[in-house]
N, CA, C and O atoms as CSV, one atom per row, in Angstrom:
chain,resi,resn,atom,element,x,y,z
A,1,UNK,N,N,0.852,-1.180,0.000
A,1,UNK,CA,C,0.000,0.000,0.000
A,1,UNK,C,C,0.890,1.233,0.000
A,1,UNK,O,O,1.874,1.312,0.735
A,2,UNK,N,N,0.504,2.235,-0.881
A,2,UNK,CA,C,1.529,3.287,-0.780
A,2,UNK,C,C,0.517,4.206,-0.614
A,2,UNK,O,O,-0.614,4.081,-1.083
A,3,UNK,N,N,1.069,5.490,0.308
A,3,UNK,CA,C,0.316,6.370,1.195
A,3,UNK,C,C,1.147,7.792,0.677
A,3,UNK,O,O,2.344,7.991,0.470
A,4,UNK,N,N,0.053,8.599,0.578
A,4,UNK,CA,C,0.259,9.910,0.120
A,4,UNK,C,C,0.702,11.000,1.253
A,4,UNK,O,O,-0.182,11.517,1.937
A,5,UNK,N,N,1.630,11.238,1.388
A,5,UNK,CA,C,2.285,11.826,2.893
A,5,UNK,C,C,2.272,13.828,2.029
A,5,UNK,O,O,2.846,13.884,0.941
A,6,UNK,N,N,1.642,15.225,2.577
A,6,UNK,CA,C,2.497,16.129,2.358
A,6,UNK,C,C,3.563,16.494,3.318
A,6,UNK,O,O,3.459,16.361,4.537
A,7,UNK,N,N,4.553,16.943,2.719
A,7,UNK,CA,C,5.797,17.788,3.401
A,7,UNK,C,C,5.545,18.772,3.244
A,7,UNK,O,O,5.332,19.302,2.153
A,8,UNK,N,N,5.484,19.563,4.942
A,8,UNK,CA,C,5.612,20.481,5.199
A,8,UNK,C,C,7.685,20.918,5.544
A,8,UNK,O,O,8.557,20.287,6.141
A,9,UNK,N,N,7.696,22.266,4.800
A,9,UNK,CA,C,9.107,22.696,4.962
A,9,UNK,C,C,9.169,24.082,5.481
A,9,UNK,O,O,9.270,25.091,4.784
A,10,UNK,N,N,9.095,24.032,6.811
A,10,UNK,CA,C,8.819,25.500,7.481
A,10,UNK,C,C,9.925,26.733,7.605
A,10,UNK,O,O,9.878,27.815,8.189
A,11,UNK,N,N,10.968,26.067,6.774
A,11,UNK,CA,C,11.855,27.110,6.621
A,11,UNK,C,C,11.946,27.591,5.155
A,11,UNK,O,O,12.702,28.532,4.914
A,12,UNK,N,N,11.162,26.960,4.051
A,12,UNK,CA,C,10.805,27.854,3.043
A,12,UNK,C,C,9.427,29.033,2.906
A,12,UNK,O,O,9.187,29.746,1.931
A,13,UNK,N,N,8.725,28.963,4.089
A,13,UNK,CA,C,8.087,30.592,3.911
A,13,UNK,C,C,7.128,29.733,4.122
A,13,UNK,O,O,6.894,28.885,3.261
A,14,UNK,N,N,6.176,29.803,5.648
A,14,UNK,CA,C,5.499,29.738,5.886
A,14,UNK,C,C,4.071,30.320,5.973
A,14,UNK,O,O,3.410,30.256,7.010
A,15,UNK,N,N,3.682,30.822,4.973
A,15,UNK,CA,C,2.407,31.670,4.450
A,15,UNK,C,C,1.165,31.237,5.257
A,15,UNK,O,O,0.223,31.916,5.667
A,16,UNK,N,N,1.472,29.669,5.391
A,16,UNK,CA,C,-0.115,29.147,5.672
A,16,UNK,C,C,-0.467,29.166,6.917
A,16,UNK,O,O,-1.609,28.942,7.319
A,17,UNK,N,N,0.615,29.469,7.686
A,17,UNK,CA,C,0.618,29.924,9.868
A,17,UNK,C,C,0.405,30.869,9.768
A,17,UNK,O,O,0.294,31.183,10.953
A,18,UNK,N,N,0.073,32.456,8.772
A,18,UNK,CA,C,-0.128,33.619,9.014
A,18,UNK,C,C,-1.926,33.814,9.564
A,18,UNK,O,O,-2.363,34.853,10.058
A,19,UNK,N,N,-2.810,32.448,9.304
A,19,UNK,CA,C,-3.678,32.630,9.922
A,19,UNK,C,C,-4.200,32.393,11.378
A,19,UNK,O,O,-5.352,32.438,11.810
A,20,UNK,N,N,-3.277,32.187,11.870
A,20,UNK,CA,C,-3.606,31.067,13.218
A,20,UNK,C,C,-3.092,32.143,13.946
A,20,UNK,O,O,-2.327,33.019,13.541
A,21,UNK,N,N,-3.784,31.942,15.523
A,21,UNK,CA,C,-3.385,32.923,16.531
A,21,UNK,C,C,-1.641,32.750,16.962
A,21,UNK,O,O,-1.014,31.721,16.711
A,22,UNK,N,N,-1.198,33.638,17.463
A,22,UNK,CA,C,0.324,33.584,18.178
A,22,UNK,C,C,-0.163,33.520,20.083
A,22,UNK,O,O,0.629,33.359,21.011
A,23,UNK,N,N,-1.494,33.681,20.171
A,23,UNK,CA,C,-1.640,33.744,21.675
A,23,UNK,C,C,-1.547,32.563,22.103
A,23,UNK,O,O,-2.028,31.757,21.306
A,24,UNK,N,N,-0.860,31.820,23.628
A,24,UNK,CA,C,-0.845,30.836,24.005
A,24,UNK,C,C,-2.183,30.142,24.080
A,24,UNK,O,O,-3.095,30.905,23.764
A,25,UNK,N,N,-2.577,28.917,24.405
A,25,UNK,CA,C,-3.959,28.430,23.545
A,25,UNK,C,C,-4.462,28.684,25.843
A,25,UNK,O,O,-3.851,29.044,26.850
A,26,UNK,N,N,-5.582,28.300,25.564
A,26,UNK,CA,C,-5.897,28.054,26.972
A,26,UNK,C,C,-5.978,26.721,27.911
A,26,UNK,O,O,-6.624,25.738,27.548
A,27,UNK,N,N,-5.450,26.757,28.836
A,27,UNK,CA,C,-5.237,25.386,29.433
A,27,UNK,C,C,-6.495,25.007,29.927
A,27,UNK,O,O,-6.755,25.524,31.013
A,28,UNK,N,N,-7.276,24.334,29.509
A,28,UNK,CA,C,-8.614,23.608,29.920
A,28,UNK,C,C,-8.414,22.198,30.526
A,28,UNK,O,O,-9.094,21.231,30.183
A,29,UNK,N,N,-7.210,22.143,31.657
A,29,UNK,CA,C,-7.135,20.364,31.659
A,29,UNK,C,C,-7.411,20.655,33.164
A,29,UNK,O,O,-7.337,21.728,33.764
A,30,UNK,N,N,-7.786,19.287,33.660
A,30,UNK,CA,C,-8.646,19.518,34.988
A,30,UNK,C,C,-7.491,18.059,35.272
A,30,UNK,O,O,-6.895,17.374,34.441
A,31,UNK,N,N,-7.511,17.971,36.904
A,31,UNK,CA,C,-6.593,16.784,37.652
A,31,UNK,C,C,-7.303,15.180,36.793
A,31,UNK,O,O,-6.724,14.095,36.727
A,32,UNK,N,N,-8.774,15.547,36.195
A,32,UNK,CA,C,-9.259,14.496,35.961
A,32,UNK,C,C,-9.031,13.619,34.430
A,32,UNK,O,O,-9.309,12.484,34.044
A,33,UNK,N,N,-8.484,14.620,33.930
A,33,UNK,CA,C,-8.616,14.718,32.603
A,33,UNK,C,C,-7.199,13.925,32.282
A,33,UNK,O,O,-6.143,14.118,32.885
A,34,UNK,N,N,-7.458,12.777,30.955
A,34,UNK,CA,C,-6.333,11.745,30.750
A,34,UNK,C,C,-4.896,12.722,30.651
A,34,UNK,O,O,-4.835,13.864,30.196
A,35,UNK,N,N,-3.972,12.044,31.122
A,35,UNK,CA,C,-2.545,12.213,30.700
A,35,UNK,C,C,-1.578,11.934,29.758
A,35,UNK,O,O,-0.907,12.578,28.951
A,36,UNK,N,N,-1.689,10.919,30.060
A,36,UNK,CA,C,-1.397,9.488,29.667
A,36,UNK,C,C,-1.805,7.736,29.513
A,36,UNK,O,O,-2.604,7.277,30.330
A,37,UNK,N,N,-1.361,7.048,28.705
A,37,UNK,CA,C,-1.647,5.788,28.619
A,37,UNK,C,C,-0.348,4.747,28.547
A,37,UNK,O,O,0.588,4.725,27.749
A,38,UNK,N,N,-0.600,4.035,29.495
A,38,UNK,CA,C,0.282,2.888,29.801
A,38,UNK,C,C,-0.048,1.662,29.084
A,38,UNK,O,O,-1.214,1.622,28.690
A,39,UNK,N,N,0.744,0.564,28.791
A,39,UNK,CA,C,0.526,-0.468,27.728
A,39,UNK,C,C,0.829,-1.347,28.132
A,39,UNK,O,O,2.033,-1.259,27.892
A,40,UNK,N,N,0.699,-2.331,28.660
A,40,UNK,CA,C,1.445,-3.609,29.082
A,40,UNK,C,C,-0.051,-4.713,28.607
A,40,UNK,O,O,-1.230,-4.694,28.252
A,41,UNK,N,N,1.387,-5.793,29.018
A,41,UNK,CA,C,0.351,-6.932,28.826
A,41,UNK,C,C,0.039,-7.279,30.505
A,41,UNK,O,O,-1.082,-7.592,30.906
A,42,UNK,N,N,0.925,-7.192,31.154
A,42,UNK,CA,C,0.612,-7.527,32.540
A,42,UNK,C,C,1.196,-8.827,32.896
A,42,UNK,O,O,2.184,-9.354,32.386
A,43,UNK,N,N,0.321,-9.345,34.003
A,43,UNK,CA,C,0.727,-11.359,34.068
A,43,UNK,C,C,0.160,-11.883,32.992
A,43,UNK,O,O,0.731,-12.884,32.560
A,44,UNK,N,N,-0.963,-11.456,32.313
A,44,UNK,CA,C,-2.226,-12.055,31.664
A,44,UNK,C,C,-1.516,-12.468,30.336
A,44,UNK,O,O,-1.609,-13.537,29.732
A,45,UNK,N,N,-0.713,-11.253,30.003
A,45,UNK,CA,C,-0.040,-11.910,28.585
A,45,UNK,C,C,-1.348,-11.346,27.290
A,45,UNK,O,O,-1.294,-11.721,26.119
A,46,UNK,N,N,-2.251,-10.570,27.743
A,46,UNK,CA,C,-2.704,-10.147,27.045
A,46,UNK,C,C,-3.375,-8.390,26.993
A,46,UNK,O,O,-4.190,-7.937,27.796
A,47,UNK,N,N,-2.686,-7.557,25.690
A,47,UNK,CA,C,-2.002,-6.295,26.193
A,47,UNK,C,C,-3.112,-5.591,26.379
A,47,UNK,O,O,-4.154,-5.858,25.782
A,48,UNK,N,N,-3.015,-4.794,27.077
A,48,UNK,CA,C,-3.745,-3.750,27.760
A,48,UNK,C,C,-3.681,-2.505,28.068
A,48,UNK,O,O,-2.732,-2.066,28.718
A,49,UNK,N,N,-4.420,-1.944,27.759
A,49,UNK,CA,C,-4.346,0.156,28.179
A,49,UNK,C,C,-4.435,0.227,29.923
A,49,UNK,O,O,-5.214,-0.648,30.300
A,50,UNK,N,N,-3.993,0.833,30.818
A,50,UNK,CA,C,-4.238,1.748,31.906
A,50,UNK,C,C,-4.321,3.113,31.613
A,50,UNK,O,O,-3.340,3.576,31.031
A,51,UNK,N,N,-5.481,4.073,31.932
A,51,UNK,CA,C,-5.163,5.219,31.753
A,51,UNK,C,C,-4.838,6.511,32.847
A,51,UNK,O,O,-5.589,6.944,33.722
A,52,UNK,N,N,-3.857,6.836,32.593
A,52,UNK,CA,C,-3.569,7.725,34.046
A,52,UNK,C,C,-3.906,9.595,33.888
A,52,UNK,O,O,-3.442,10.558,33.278
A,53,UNK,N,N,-4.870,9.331,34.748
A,53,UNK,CA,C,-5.011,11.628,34.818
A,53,UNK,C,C,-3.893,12.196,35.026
A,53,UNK,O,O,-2.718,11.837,35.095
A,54,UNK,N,N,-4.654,13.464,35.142
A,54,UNK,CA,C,-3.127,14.130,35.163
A,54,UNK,C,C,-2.507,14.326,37.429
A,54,UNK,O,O,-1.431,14.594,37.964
A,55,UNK,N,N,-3.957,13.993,37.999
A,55,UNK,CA,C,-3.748,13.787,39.311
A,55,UNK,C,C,-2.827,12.778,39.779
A,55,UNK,O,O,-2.164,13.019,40.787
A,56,UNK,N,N,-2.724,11.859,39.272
A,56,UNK,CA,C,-1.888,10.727,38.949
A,56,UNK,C,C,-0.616,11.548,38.944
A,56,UNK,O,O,-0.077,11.916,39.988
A,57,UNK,N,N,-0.163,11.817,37.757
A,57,UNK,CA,C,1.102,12.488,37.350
A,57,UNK,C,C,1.702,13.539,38.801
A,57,UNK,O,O,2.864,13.478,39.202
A,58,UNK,N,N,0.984,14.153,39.215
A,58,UNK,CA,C,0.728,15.022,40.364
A,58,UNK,C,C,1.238,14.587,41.240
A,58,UNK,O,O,2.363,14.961,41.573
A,59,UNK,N,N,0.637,13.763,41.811
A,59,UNK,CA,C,1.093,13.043,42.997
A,59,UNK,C,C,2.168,12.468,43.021
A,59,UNK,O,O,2.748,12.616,44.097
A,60,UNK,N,N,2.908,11.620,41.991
A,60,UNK,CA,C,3.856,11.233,41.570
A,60,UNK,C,C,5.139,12.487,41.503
A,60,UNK,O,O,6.214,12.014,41.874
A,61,UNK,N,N,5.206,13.695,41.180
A,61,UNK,CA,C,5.998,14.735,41.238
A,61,UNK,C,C,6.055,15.172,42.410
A,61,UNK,O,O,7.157,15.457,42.878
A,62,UNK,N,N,4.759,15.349,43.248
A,62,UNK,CA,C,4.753,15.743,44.454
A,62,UNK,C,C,5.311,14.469,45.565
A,62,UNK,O,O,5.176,14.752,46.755
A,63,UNK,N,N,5.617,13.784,45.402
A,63,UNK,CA,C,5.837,12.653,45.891
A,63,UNK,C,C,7.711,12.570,46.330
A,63,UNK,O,O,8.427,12.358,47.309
A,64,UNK,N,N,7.860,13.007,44.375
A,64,UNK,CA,C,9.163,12.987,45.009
A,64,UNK,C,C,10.003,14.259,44.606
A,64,UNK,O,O,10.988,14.039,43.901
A,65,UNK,N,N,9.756,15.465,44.939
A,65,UNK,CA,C,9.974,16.524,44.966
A,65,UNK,C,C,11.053,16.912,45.918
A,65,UNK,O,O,11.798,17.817,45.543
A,66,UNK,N,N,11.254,16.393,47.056
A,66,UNK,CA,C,12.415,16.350,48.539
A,66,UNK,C,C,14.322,15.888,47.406
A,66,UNK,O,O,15.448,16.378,47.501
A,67,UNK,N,N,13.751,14.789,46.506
A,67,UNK,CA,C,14.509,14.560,45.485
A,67,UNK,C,C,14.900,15.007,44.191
A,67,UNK,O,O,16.017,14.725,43.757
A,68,UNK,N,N,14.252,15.540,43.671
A,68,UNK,CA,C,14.798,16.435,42.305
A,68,UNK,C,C,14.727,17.671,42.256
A,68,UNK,O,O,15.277,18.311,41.360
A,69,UNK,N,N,13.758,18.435,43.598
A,69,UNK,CA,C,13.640,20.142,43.260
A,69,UNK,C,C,13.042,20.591,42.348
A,69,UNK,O,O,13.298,21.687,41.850
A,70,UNK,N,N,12.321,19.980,42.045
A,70,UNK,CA,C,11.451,20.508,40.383
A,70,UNK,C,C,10.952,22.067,40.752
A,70,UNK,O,O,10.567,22.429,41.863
A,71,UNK,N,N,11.034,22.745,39.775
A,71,UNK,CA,C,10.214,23.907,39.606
A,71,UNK,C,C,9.922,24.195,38.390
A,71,UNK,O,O,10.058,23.334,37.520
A,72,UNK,N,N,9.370,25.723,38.027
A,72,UNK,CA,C,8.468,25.716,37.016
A,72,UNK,C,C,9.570,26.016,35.190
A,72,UNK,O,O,9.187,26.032,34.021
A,73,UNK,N,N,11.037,26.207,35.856
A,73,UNK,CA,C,11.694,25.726,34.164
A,73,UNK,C,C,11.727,24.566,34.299
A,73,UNK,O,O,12.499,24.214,33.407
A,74,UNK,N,N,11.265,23.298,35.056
A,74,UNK,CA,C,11.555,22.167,34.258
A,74,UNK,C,C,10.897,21.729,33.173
A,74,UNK,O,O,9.959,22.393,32.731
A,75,UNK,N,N,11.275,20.588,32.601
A,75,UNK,CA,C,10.185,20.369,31.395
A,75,UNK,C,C,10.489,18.729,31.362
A,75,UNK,O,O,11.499,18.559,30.679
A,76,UNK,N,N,10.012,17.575,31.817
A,76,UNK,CA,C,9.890,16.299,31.286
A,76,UNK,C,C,9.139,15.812,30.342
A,76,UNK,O,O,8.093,16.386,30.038
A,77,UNK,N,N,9.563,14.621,29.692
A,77,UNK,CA,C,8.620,14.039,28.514
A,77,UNK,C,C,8.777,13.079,29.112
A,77,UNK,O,O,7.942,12.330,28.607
A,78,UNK,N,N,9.269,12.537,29.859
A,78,UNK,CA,C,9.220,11.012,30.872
A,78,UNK,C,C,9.885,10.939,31.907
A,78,UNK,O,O,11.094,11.164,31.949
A,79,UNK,N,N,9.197,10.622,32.856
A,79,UNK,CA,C,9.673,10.622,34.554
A,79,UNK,C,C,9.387,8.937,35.039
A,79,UNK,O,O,8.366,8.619,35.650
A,80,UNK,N,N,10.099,8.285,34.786
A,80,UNK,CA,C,9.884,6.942,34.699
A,80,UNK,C,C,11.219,6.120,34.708
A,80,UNK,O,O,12.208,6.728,34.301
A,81,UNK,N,N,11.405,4.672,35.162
A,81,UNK,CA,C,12.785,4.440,34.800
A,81,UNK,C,C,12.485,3.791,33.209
A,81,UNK,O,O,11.293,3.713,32.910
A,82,UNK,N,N,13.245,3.439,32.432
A,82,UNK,CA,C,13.191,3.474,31.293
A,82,UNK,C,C,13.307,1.919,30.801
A,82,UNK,O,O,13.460,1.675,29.604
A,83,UNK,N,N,13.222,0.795,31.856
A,83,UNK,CA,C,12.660,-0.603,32.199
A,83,UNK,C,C,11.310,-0.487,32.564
A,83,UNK,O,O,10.727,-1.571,32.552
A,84,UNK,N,N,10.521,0.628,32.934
A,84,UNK,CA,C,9.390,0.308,32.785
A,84,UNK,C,C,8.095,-0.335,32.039
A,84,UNK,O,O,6.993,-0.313,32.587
């Protein structure tokens, strides 16, 4: 099957972003609202979604905060050991 992909090349002149706002968008996410999704198969051997809020995530930072000092320049894309 061959699939029709466009390329975008944003360093030849981006005309088509001149319509879209430059204002930061608004954060509408509530502690309840998904985060993330975890994948395993488990013991069962058969794979499976968990889905974690963002309260989840929360607690987990707040948890171990005495240990890394986080504040508001940090920026993670994964806080996890990487055998997980």
């Amino acid at each position: 099957v061959t699939a029709s992909v466009e390329r975008v090349i944003l360093e030849s002149g981006a005309a088509w972003l001149e319509g879209y706002s430059t204002a930061a968008p608004v954060n509408l996410a509530t502690p309840d609202n998904l985060a993330y999704v975890i994948y395993t198969s488990g013991s069962t051997g058969k794979p499976k979604g968990t889905l974690l809020p963002h309260h989840n995530v929360m607690r987990l930072f707040a948890a171990t905060q005495h240990w890394f000092d986080f504040d508001a320049s940090d920026v993670w894309s994964v806080f996890h050991s990487y055998a997980f």
